[in-house]
C-alpha positions in Angstrom: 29.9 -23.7 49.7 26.0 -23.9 50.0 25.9 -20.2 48.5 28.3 -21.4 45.4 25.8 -24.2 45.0 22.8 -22.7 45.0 23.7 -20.5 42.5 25.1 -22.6 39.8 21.9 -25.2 40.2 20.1 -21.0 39.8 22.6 -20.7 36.5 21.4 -24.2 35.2 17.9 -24.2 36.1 17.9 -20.9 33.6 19.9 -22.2 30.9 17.3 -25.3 30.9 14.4 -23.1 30.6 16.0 -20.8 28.2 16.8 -23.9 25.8 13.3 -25.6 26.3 11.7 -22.7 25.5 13.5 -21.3 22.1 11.8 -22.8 18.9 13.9 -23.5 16.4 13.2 -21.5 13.0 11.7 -23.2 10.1 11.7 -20.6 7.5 10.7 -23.2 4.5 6.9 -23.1 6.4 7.1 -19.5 7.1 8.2 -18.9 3.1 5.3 -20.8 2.2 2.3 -19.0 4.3 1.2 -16.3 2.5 -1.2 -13.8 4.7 -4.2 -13.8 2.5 -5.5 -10.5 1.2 -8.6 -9.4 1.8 -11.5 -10.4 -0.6 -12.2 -8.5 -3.5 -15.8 -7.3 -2.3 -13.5 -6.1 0.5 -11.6 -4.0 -1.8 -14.5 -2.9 -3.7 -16.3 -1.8 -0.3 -12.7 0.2 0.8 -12.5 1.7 -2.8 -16.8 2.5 -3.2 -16.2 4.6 0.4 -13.2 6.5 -1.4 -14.9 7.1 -4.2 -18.3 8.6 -2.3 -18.9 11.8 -4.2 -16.8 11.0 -7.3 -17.7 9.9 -11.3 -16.2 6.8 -12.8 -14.5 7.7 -15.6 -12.8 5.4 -18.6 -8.8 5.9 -19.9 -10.5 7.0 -23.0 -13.0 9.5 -21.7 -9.8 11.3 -19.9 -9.8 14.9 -21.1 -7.8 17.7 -20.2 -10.7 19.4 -17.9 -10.0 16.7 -15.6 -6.1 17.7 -14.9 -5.7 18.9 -11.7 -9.1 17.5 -9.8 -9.0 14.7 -6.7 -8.8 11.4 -8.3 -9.0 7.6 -7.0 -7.3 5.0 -9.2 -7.7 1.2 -9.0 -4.9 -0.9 -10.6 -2.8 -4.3 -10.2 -0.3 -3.2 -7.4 3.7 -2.2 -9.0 6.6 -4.8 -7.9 8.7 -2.7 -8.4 7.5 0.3 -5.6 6.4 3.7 -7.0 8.6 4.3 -9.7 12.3 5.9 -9.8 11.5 8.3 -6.7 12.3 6.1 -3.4 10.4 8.4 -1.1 7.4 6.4 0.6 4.5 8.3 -0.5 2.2 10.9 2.0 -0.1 9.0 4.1 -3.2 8.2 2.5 -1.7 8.0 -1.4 -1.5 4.2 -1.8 -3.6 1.4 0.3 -2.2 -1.8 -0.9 -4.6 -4.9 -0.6 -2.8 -8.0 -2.3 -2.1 -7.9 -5.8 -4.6 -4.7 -6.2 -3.6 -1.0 -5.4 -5.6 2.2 -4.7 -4.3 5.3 -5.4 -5.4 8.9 -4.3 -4.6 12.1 -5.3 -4.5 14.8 -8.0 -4.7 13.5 -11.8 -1.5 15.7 -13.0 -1.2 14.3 -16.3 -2.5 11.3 -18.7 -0.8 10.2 -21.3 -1.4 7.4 -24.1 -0.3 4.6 -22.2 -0.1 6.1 -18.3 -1.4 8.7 -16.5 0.4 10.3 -13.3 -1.0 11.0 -9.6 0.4 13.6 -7.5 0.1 14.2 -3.5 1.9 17.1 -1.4 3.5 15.9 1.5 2.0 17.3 4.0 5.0 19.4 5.8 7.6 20.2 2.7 5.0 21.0 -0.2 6.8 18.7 -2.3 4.8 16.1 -4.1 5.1 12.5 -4.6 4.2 11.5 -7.9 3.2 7.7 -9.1 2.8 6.8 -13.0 0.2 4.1 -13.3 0.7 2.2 -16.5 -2.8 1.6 -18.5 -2.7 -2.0 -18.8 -2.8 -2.0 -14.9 -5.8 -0.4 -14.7 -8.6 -1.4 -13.3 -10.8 1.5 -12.4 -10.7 5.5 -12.2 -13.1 8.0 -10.0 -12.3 11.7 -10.7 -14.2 14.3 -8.7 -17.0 16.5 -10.0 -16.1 19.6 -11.4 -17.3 22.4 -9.2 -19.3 23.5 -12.1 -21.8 20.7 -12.4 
């Protein structure tokens, strides 16, 4: 009998501590808190270090020479993801920081109102490739030609 009883006042000692414990969820306060992003001197420090070595360069200014060389592009993060390809992109292609995006990789091809960024994946030599609109740009680096 004494066994019995120790074990049920075991059974509800765990049951109190189990209920005591638990919180319950709110998720209007957890809705509402927004991790804050870091501070735009913060992302201008991450992008100046990824840019070390490279010329800015305007949408305008983009010429055909520059097809094909590294590239780091600044812009209002997409909603949306990276366009009609689901594949998460290679590691090191987009650094997300709030509403701003970085990207890195090869300038493939610039258009009148875009331009597109290519990056192998590592293992397949397939690429991912992002289309930036213009409007969303903020800033573009293009490394030097090996010429200059």
């Amino acid at each position: 009998m004494r066994e019995e009883c120790r074990r049920l006042c075991l059974m509800i000692v765990l049951a109190l501590l189990a209920v005591v414990s638990c919180k319950p969820r709110n998720h209007e306060t957890r809705e509402s808190q927004q991790t804050p992003g870091p501070s735009p001197a913060e992302v201008a420090a991450i992008r100046d270090t990824l840019t070390r070595g490279m010329e800015p360069v305007a949408f305008d200014r983009l010429a055909t020479g520059h097809i094909g060389r590294q590239c780091v592009v600044t812009a209002r993060a997409a909603e949306d993801g990276t366009g009609r390809d689901q594949a998460p992109p290679p590691l090191g292609m987009v650094r997300k920081f709030g509403p701003t995006a970085i990207y890195k990789g090869e300038l493939q091809e610039v258009s009148p109102n875009a331009l597109k960024i290519r990056a192998a994946y590592p293992t397949s030599g397939r690429y991912k490739i992002i289309e930036v609109a213009r409007s969303d740009i903020q800033s573009i680096h293009v490394a030097k030609s090996s010429s200059e």
